[in-house]
C-alpha positions as a Markdown table, in Angstrom:
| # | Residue | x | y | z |
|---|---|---|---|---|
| 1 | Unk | 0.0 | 0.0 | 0.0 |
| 2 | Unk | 1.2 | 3.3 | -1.0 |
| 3 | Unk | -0.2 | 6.5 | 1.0 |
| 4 | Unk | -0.8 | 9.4 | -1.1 |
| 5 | Unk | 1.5 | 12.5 | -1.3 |
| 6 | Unk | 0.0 | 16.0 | -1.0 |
| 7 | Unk | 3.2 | 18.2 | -1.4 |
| 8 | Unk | 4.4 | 21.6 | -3.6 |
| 9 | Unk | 7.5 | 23.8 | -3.9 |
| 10 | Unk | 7.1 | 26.9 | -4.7 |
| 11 | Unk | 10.4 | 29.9 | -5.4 |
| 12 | Unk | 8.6 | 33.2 | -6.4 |
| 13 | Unk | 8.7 | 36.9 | -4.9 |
| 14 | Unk | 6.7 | 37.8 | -1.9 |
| 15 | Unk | 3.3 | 40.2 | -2.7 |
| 16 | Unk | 2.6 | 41.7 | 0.5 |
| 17 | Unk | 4.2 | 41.9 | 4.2 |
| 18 | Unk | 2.7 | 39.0 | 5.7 |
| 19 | Unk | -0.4 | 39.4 | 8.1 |
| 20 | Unk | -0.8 | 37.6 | 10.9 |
| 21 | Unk | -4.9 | 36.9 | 11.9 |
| 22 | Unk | -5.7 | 35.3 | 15.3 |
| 23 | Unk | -9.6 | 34.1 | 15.2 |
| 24 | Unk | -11.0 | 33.0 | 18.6 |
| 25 | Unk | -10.2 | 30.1 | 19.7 |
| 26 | Unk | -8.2 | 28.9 | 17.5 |
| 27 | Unk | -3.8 | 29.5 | 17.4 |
| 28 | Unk | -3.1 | 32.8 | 15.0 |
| 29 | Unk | -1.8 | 31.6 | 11.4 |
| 30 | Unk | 0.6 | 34.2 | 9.1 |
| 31 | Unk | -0.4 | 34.7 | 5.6 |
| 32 | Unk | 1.2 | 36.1 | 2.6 |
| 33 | Unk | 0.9 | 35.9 | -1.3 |
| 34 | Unk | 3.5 | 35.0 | -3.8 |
| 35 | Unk | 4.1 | 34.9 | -7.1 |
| 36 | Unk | 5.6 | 32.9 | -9.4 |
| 37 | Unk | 6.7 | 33.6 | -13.0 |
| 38 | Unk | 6.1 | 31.2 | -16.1 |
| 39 | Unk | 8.1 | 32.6 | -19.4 |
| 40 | Unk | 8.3 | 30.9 | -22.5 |
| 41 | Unk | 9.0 | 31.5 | -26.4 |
| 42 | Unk | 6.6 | 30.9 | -28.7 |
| 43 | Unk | 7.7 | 30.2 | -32.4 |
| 44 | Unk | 11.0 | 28.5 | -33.9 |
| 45 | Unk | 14.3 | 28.6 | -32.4 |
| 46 | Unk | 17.9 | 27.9 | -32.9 |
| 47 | Unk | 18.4 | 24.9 | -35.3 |
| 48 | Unk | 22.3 | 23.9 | -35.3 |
| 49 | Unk | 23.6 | 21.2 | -38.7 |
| 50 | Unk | 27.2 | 20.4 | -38.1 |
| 51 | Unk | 29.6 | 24.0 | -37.8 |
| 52 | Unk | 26.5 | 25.8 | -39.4 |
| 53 | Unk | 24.0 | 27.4 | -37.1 |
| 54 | Unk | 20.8 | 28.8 | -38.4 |
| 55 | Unk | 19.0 | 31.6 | -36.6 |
| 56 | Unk | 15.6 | 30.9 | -37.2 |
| 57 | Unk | 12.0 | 33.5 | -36.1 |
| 58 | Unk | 12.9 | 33.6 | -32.0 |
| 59 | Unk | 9.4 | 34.1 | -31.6 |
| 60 | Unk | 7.5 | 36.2 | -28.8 |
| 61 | Unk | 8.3 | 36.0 | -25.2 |
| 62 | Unk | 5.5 | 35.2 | -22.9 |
| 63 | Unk | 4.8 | 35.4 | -19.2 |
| 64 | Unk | 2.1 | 34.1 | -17.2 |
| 65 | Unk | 2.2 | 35.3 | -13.1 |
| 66 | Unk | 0.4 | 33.0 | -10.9 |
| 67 | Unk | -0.8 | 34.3 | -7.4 |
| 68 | Unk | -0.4 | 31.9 | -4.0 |
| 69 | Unk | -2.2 | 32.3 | -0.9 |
| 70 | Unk | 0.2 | 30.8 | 1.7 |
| 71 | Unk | -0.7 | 30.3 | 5.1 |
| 72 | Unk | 2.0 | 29.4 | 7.8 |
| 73 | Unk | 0.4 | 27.6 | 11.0 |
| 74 | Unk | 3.7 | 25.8 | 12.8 |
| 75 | Unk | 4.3 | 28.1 | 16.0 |
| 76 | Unk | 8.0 | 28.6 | 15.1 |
| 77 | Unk | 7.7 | 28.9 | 11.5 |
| 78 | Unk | 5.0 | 31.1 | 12.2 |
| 79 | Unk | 6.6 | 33.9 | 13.8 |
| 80 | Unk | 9.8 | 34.2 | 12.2 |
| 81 | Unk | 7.9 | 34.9 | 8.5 |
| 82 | Unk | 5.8 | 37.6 | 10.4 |
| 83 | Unk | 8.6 | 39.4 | 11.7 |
| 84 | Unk | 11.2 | 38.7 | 8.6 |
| 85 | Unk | 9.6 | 38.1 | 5.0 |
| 86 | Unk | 9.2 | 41.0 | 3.2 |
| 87 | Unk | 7.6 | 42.3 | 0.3 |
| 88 | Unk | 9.5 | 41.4 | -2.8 |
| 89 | Unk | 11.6 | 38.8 | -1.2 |
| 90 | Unk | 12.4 | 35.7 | -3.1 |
| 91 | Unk | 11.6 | 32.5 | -1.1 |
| 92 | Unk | 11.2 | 29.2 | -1.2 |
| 93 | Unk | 8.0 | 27.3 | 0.3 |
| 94 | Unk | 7.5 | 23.8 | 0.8 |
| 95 | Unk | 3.9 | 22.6 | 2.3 |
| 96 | Unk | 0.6 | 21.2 | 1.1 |
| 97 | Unk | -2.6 | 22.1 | -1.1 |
| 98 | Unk | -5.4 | 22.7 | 0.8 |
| 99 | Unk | -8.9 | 23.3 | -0.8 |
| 100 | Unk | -11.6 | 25.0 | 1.1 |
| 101 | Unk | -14.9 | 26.5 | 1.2 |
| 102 | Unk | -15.7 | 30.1 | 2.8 |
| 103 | Unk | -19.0 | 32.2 | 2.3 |
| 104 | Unk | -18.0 | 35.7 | 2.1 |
| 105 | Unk | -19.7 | 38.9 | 3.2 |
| 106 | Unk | -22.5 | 38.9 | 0.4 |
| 107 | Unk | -23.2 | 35.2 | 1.6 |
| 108 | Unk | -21.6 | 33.8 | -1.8 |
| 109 | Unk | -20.4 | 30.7 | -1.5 |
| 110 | Unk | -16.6 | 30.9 | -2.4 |
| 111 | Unk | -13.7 | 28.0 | -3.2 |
| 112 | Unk | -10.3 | 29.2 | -2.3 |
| 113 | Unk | -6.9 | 27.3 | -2.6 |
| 114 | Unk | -4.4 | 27.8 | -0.3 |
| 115 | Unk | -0.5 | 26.4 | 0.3 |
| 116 | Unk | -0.2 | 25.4 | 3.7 |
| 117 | Unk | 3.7 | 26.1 | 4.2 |
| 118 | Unk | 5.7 | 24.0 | 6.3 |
| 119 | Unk | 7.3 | 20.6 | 5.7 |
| 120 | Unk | 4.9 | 18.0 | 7.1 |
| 121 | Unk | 7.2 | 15.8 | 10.0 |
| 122 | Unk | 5.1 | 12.3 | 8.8 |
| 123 | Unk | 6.6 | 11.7 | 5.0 |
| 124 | Unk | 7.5 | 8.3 | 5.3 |
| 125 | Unk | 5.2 | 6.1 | 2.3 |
| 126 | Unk | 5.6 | 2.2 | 3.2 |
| 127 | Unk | 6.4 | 0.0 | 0.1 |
């Protein structure tokens, strides 16, 4: 039996000072955005033949920017991205996907994704 594996790394830049939000009852959690950058070239490229090289149509350069919700729960973790991270830092995040459901102030029902940062301590998949 194999367990499954809910894990992503992420490197981008940091969008806003984190936050950190305390509801009752519960322990506070830091939350930040980051984004990462996609860029490719669309069209032909270099074709090399032997000591020849051919410079072919490059092509357009294209980005796509993807925006992360991170949320940091572990105590430890926690508090040193509050008081450190920054906005425009470039970090790395380990942690899981988590999908939830939230209804927001017009009583909508909403979906949001979030990366729950921090490596998880039980990793081990038995063969």
């Amino acid at each position: 039996l194999v367990s499954a594996i809910n894990r992503v790394q992420l490197l981008g830049r940091v969008g806003q000072d984190p936050i950190m939000r305390q509801v009752e009852g519960k322990n506070p959690v830091t939350i930040f955005s980051l984004a990462t950058n996609e860029m490719w070239r669309t069209g032909e490229s270099e074709v090399s033949q032997g000591a020849l090289l051919f410079l072919c149509n490059l092509g357009d350069i294209s980005q796509k920017t993807t925006w992360h919700r991170i949320s940091v729960f572990r105590p430890g973790l926690r508090d040193v991205t509050y008081q450190y991270v920054r906005k425009g830092a470039r970090i790395f995040v380990e942690g899981k996907i988590d999908y939830g459901e939230y209804t927001d102030k017009n009583n909508v029902r909403r979906q949001a994704t979030t990366i729950i940062a921090g490596k998880e301590q039980n990793t081990k998949v038995p063969l």
